[in-house]
N, C-alpha and C positions, 0 to 999 in steps of 0.2 A: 670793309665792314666796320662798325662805326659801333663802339659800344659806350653806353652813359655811367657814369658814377652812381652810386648808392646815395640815397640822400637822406638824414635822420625824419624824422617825424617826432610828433610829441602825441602825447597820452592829456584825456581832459584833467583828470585828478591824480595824486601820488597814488591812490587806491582805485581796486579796479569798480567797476561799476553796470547794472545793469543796463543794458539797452536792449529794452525793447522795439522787435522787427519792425513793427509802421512804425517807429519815430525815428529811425535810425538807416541806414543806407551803405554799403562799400564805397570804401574809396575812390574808384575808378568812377562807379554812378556819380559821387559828387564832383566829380573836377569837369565831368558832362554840364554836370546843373548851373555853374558858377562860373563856365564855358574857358576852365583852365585846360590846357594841357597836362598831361600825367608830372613830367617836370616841373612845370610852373605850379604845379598843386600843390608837389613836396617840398619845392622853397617856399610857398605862402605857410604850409605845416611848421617848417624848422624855423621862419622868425616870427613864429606864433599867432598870422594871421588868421589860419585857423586851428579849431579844437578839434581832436580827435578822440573819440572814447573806447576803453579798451570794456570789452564783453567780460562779465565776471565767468563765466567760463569759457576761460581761452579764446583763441583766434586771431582772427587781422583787426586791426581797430578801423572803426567803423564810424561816420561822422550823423550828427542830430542833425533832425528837420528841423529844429529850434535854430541849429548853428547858419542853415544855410538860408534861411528866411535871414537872420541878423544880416550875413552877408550884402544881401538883396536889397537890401533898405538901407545901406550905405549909399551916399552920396555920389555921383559918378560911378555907379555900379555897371558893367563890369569893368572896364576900361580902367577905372581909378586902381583895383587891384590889381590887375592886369600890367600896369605901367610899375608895380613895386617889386614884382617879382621879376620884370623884366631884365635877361640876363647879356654882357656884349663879350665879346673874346677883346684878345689883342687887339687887332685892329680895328673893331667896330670903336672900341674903349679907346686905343689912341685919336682915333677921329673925333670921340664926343670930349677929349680934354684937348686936341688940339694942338698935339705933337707926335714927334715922331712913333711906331709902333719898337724901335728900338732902344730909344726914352720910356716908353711906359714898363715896357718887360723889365728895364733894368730898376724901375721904381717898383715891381714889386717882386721881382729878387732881392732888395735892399728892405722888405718889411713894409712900404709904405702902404702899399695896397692888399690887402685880404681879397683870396677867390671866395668865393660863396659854392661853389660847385666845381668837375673836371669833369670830361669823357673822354675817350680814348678811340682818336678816328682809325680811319682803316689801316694806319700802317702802326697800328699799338703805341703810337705817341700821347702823352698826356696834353688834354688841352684846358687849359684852365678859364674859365667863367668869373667874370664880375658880375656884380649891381649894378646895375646903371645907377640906380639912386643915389649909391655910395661916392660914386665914381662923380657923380655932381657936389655931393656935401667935400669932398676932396678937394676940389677946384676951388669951392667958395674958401676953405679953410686955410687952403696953402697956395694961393698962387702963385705968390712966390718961385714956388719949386718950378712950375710949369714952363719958367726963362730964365735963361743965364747961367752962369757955369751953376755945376753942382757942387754940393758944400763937400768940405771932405771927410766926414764921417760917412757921406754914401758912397765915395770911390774908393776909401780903404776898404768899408765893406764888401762892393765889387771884387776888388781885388784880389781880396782873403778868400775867394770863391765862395760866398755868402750867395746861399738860394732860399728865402724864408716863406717861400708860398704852400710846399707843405705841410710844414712845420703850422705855420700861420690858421692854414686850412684844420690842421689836426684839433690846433686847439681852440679853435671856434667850434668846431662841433663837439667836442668833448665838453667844454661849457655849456652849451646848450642842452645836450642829454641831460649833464649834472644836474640843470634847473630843474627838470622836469619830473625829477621823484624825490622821496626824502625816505624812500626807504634804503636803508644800510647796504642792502645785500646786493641790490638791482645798482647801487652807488660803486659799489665796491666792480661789479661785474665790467661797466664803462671805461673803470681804470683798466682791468684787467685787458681792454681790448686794444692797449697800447704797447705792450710786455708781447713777445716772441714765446712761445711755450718754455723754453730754455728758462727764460728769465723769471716768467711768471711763477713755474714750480719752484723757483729759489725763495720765490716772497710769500706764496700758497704752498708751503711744503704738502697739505692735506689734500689727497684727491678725490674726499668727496666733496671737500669747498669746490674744487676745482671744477669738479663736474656740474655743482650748483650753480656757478657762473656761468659755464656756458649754458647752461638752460636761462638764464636770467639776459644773456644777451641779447642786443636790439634784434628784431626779427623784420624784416621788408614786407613795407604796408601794402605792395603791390605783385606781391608772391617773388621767388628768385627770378633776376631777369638777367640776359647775357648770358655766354660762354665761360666756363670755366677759369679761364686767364684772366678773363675780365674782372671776375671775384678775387680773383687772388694777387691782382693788382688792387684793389679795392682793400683787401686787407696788408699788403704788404706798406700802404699808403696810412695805414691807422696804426704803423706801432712807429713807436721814437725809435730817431737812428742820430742823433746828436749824443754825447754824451751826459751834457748837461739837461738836458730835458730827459734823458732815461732816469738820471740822478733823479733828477723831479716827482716822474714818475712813480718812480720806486718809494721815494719817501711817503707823497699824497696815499700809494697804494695801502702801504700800510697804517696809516693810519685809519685808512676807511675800515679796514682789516676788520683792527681792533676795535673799533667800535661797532661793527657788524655783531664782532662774535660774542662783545657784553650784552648787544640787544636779544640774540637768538642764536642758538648755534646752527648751522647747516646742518639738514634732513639726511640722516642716514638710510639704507637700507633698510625696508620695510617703515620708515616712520612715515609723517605727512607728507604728503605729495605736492600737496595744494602748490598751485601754480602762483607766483609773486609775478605780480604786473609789471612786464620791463617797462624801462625808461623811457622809450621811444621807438619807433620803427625806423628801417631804412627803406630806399627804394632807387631807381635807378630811372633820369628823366629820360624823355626823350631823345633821340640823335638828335643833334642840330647841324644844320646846313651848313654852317660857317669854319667845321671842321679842317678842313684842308689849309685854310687861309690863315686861321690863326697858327695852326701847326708850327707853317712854314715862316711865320711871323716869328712867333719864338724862339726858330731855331735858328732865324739869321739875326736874330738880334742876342742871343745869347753867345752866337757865333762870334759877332762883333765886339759884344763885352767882352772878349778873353782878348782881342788880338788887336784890339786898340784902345787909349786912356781916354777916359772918358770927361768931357763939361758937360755941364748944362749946366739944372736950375738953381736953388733952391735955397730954403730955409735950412737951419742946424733943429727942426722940430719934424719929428715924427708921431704922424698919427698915434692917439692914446691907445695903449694896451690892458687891458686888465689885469690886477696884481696877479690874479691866478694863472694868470700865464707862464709857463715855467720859463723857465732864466735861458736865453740864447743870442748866440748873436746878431738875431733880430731882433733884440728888446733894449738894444743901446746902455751904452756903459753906466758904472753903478753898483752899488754893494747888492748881494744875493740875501736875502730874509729869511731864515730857514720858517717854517708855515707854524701856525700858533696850533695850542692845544695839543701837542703830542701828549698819548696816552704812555709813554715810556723813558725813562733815561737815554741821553743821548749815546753813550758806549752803546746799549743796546740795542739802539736803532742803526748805528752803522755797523754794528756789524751783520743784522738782517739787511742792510742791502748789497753786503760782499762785501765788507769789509775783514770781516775775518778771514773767509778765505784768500783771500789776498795777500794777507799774513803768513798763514799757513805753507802756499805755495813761496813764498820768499824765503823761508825758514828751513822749507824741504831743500831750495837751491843752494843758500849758504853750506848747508850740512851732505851737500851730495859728493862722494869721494874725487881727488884731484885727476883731470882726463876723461871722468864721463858727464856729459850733457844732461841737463833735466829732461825726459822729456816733453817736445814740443819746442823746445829752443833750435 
């Protein structure tokens, strides 16, 4: 069984907006009219090819007759859109750059390559998806890389068991959401969906913030799709498990935090209800055919990367990352910037990310009698 990824979507305005029924249409009708796939719809949504407008009272977001007349009167219409959302695995992707499928996986365990999308074929394996588009500006950028031994900041990487896809994958769509609203609280919720509940309550001690987030969370523009596991692989794949990108995390979160709650405070019991336009929707594309193949591509060429040193190509440059991307080691060596405009002293801000407890707990071990254990040691 062959389950797809969740894929974000965007919102036409930070604010929600009317749409009226004859000028407006479901999702699914439009990926018909524009003769996308469900998939290929929601990657054209997440790198903004199309708009979606969210109904001022509630619901799925719904795309204009205005948006998809635009569409239509583009240039090589469909086919031209059609070929940017088109998406290759492993081996389609090592075939369009013209090396090995054991060479490209280790390019982008090493950062070089961003997936755009994953599904999970029938034996619950993750498969990950490129751009073809990307996968060609790559080539033109670096050939380099594409022959010849590899430099070695991508074999130490290799070899420090560096997997950046991700990581890589996390924070392209977390940017992407971030774009898509300016309000505080729907800002604040995106971060939150990077944080484990453990962690989250450390940084939202309040539960009714807590619970305003999860209503403010991205919602699937194409209703829940998949089994159970499949969601829960889908979110276990959206929170940090690096330590330095939790750090990250945790800092951006609060700062959104505190500026949420200078702008408005979160709705208590019995106050306004009114519904704030999430940030984006998610959705989950189609199976794809190529499941199996690239599978088994990853996992002998991952296989390969542990148990043999690696040459090839390449350049000492890796494709540009945006600053907002938190600090890993896929973002190649270099001093860390703690982020501008913190609304608080910095004692205070490490200690809302654990830092005092940290304290705390070392304080209770020095002071615990000679012969007993703290517990948990």
């Amino acid at each position: 069984m062959t389950v797809a990824e969740d894929v974000c979507t965007e919102t036409a305005d930070a604010t929600a907006v009317g749409v009226p029924a004859a000028s407006a249409m479901a999702v699914g009708t439009a990926a018909q009219e524009v003769g996308l796939k469900r998939g290929e719809f929601a990657i054209a949504v997440h790198l903004g090819l199309i708009r979606l407008m969210a109904p001022r009272d509630g619901g799925r977001p719904r795309v204009g007759r205005d948006e998809i007349e635009r569409l239509r009167s583009q240039d090589g219409f469909p086919e031209a859109l059609r070929e940017r959302v088109r998406t290759v695995g492993t081996a389609e992707g090592a075939r369009q750059l013209g090396i090995s499928p054991d060479r490209f996986t280790r390019f982008a365990r090493a950062g070089c390559l961003t997936p755009i999308t994953f599904y999970l074929n029938r034996y619950r394996a993750i498969v990950w998806l490129y751009l073809a588009d990307e996968l060609t500006g790559f080539a033109a950028r670096e050939p380099q890389l594409l022959t010849g031994r590899s430099p070695g900041w991508l074999r130490d990487r290799l070899e420090g068991g560096a997997d950046c896809r991700a990581g890589n994958w996390r924070s392209r769509r977390v940017e992407r959401l971030l774009s898509l609203t300016e309000d505080p609280w729907a800002r604040v919720a995106v971060l939150a969906d990077t944080l484990d509940p453990v962690q989250l309550a450390e940084v939202v001690d309040d539960p009714y913030e807590r619970a305003y987030l999860a209503r403010l969370r991205p919602e699937p523009a194409f209703g829940p799709t998949g089994p159970v596991w499949a969601r829960e692989t889908m979110a276990h794949l959206m929170r940090a498990d690096e330590p330095d990108e939790l750090l990250w995390r945790r800092v951006n979160l609060i700062m959104e935090l505190d500026n949420a709650r200078e702008v408005r405070p979160a709705p208590r019991p019995g106050g306004d209800r009114r519904a704030i336009p999430s940030p984006g929707s998610e959705r989950a594309p189609a199976p794809d055919p190529r499941a199996d193949a690239d599978a088994d591509a990853d996992a002998d060429a991952d296989a390969r990367s542990k148990s043999q040193s690696r040459s090839g190509p390449e350049s000492d440059l890796v494709p540009g990352v945006p600053s907002s991307v938190p600090p890993s080691p896929c973002s190649g060596p270099g001093p860390v910037h703690a982020p501008t405009g913190a609304v608080e002293p910095v004692v205070g801000l490490l200690a809302r990310i654990g830092l005092r407890r940290r304290t705390s707990r070392e304080a209770n071990r020095r002071q615990s009698p000679p012969g007993r254990a703290t517990f948990g040691e």
